[in-house]
N, C-alpha and C positions, 0 to 999 in steps of 0.2 A: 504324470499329470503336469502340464504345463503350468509354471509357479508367472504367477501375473501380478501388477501392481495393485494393496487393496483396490475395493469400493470408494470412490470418490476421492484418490490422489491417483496422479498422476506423473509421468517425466518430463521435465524440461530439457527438450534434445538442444544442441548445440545452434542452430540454427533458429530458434526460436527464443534462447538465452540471452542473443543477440539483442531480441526487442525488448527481456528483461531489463536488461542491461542501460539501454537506451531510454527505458521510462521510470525504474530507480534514478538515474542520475537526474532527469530533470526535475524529478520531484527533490530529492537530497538539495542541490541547487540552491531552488524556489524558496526551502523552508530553511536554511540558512541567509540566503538573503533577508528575513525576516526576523534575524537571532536567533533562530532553534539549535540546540546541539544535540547530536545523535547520543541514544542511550542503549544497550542491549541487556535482556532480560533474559534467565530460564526461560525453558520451553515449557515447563511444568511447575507446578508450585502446588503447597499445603493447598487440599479442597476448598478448607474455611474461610479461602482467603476471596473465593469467586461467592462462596453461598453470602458471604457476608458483606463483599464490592459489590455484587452483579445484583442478588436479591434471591433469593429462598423461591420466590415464587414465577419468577421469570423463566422464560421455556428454555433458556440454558441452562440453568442449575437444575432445571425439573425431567429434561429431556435429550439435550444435545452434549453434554460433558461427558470425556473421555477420565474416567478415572477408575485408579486402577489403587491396589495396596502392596506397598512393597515389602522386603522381606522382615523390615523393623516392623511391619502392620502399621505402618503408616498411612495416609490416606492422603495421594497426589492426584494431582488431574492437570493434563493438558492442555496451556491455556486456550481460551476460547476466545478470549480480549485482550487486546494490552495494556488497558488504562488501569486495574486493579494491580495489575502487578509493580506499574510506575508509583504507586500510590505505596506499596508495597516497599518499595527501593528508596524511594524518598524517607519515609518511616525509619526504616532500620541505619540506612546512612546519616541519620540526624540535622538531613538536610534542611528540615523547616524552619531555622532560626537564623540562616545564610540571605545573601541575598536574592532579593524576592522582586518579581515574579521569577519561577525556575520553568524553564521555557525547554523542553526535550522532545526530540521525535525518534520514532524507532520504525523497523521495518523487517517484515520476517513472516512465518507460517504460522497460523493459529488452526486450533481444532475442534469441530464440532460434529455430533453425529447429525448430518441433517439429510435431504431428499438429497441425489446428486442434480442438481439441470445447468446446463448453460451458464457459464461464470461463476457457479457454486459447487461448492467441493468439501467434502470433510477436511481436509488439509489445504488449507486457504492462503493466501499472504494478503498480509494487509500492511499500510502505512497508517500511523496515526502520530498526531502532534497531543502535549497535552503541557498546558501553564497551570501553575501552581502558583498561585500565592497574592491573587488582585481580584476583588468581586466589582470592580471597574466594567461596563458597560461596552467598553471602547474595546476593550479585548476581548467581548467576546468577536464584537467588529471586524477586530484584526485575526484572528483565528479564522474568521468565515473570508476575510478577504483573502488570508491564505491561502484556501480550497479552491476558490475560484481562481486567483492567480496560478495556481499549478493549473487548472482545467486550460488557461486561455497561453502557457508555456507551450501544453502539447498539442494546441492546435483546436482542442474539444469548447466549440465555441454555441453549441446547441445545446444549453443545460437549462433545468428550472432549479432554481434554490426554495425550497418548500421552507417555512419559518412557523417558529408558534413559541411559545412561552408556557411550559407546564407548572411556572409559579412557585412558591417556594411551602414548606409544611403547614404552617401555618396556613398560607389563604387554601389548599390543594385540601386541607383536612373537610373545608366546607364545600369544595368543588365535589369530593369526594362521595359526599351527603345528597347532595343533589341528584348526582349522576346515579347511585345505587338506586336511589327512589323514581328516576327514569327507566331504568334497565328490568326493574324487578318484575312490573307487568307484561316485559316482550321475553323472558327469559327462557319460553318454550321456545324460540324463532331463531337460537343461540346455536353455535355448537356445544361443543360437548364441554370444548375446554374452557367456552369463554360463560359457561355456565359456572364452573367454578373461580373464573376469576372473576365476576362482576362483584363476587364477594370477599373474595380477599383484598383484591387490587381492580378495582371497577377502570383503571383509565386502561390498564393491559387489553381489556375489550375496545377498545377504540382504538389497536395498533392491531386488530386481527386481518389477515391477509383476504378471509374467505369473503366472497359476497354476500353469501343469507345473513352473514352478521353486518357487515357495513349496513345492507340495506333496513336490516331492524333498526339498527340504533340511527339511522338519518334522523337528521334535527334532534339530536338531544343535547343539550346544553351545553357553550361554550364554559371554557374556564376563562377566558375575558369578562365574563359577567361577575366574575367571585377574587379578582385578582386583587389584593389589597395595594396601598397606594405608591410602599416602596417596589414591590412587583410592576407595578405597572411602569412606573417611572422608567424603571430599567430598561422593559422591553420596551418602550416609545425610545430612549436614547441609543439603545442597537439598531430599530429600526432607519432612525435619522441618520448616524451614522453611515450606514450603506447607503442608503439613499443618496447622500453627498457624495459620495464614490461613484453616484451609476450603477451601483449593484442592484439588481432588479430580483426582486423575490415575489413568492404566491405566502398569499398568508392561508395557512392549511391548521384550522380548526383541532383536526383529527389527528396531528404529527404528535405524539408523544414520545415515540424510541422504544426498543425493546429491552432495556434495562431499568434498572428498580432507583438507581441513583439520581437522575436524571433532577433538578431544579433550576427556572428559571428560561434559559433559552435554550431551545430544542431546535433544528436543522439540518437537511436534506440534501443534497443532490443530486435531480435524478434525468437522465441522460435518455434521451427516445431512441429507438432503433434496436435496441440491445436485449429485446424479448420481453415477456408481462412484466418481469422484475426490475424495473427500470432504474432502481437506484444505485449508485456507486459508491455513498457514503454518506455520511453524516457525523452530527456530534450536537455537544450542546455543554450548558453547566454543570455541574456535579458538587458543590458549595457544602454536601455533609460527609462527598465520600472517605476522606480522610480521615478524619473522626470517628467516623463508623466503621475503620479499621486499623482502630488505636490510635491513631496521631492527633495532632492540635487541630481543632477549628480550623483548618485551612482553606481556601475558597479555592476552584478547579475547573478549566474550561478546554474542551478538545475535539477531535474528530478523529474518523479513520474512515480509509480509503480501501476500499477493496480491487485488488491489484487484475485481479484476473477479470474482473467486470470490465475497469479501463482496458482494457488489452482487448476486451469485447468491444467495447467505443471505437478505441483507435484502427480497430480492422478498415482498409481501405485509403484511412488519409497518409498523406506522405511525412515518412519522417527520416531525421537525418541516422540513417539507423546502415552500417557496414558490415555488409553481410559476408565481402570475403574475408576467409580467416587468416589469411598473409597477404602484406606488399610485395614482398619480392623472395624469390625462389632461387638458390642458388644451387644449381648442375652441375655434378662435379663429371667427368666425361671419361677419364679414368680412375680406376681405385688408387692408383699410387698415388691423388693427390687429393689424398682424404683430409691430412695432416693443414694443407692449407685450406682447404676449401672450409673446415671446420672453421678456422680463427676468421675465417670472413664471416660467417654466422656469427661466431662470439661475436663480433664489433658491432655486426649489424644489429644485433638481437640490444645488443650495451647502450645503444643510441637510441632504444623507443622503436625501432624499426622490428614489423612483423617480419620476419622470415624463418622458413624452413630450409628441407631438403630432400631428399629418396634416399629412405633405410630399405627399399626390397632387390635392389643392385638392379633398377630398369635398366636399358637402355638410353642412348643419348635422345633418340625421335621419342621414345615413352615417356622420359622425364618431362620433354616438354607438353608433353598430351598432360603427364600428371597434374604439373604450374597451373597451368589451363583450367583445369577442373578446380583447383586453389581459390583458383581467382587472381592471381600471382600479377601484375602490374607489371615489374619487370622479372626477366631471370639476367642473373649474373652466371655465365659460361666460364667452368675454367676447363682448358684442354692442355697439350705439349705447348702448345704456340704463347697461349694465354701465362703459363709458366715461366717457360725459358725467356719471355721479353717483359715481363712483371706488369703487366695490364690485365685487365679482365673485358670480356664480351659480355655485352648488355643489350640484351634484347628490350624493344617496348612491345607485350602483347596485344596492347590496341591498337596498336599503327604498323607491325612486326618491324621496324626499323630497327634497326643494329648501330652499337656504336662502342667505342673501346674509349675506357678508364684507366688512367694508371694506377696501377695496384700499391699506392702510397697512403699517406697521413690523409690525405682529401677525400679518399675514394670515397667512406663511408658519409659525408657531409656531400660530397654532390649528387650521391642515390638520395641522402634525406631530403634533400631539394626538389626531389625526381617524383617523390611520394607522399612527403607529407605538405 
């Protein structure tokens, strides 16, 4: 039997790595320009760390967690997010009494069992940012300005930023009363799961994907109408905010996130073209989650970017993205002059300059067919002639002009000229 990669991951071939490559770095970039410093985390962490970040009742912990027990009988799972486990890092590192805000982004694979389709994957990467330690208004601002400054880096200038405000325990407790007393009469019209959530967690029904549920609960009660007055304040000063910037948002009633942490400001962004699932990321507050997995009161605000969505956006527009895998190719034309041709690699290779060679002993016409197929910008030619008078032949493959370098201290610094 043919051994294949699971259900819903997949390989990044070399050719494709390229574009990885090329849209990590502008994100990495963008969120440095802004104070972020990069953090990496396990792939995997103690379960209780997600039932107790993410929410006991959320369709992650209830349905899409990889977890498994090791041979202590411990109980691990694969994360699924990465803000629980920063929460997690921050905790144990005793970082909360340093200084504040602690401003971190990471980027990597998360996993979930979910449907496979288009941009979604059991083994996913995602970027997310996440500040620690300011219930400042202005940051959530600058967080969302973030997102949008990376969209308008890679060129993704066609997005909607969805917004809303799921308010904080206090006002959410009476939001929460109201909405169950809405839903309770239409609850045959439900699905199955949002049957049981309108009772555990009534706003999870108002994040359901399906349409018979959207179109049951149409008009049922904003949480704008229950939001008490420091809630409100808040989200009127993120709004303004953006606003001052030119950031143009939809205010979306219905946006509350699919996690259980979620207070205050909740956000979107979601990119047309890119099939029914239109969104690429999101985030919002989090102001109890730290606390609610052992640490201080700390207040918490972030997003995450689903990598392979944007790679679904960016299909089509032009990016500065090089896809040959060498500059310059050097043809060695006999074997007796392996010994030099190698130390011309080393230097080249020592100076940031791409280059290889031919390990299957081609021919001198093969070699250059091989370049070719590289992508190879120049080949440096060494033969008898090239030897005995201490120059090398340099071909340009896009013009085939020839020209000869003297095989000194310079050589490598006037190829770098030639290339980079």
């Amino acid at each position: 039997m043919e051994i294949k990669a699971p259900r819903g991951t997949y390989d990044i071939l070399p050719a494709d790595a390229i574009r990885w490559q090329y849209l990590e770095q502008v994100i990495r970039q963008t969120a440095e320009a802004f104070g972020y410093q990069e953090v990496r985390m396990p792939l995997f962490e103690h379960t209780e760390l997600f039932q107790r970040g993410v929410g006991e009742t959320t369709d992650i912990v209830t349905k899409e967690m990889y977890t498994f027990t090791d041979k202590s009988k411990r109980s691990l799972t694969l994360r699924p997010e990465g803000t629980a486990s920063c929460v997690r890092s921050i905790i144990e590192h005793k970082l909360t009494g340093g200084t504040l805000p602690i401003k971190w982004y990471y980027a990597g694979p998360m996993f979930r069992y979910d449907r496979p389709q288009a941009g979604r994957y059991r083994q996913f990467h995602q970027f997310g940012v996440e500040a620690f330690g300011s219930n400042n208004p202005h940051l959530d601002a600058e967080v969302i300005m973030l997102l949008v400054e990376i969209l308008h880096n890679l060129g993704l200038h066609e997005y909607e930023l969805h917004l809303n405000t799921v308010g904080c325990p206090v006002c959410r407790q009476e939001y929460r009363t109201r909405l169950i007393n809405y839903i309770a009469p239409l609850q045959d019209q439900l699905c199955d799961d949002c049957k049981v959530r309108y009772r555990q967690n009534p706003l999870r029904v108002l994040d359901c994907k399906i349409d018979s549920c959207r179109q049951a609960i149409a008009g049922c009660p904003s949480i704008a109408d229950s939001l008490c007055d420091d809630c409100r304040k808040h989200y009127a000063e993120v709004k303004q905010t953006l606003s001052d910037n030119d950031i143009a948002y939809v205010q979306d009633d219905n946006l509350v996130r699919g996690l259980d942490y979620y207070t205050n400001t909740a956000f979107e962004i979601h990119i047309p073209g890119i099939g029914a699932q239109s969104a690429v990321g999101g985030g919002g507050r989090y102001n109890g989650l730290v606390k609610e997995c052992g640490g201080p009161d700390l207040p918490g605000v972030g997003f995450a970017l689903g990598l392979e969505r944007l790679l679904l956006a960016l299909e089509g527009l032009p990016t500065k993205v090089h896809h040959a895998p060498v500059d310059v190719f050097v043809a060695i034309m006999d074997q007796q002059y392996e010994k030099q041709g190698f130390k011309i690699l080393k230097r080249l290779r020592r100076a940031g300059i791409r280059a290889d060679r031919d390990y299957n002993d081609r021919s001198s016409k093969a070699q250059m067919k091989y370049a070719n197929k590289l992508g190879a910008r120049l080949v440096v030619m060494l033969g008898q002639d090239e030897i005995e008078k201490g120059y090398c032949t340099v071909r340009n493959m896009e013009t085939g002009e020839q020209f000869k370098l003297d095989d000194d201290d310079e050589l490598v610094e006037n190829i770098k000229k030639l290339v980079l």
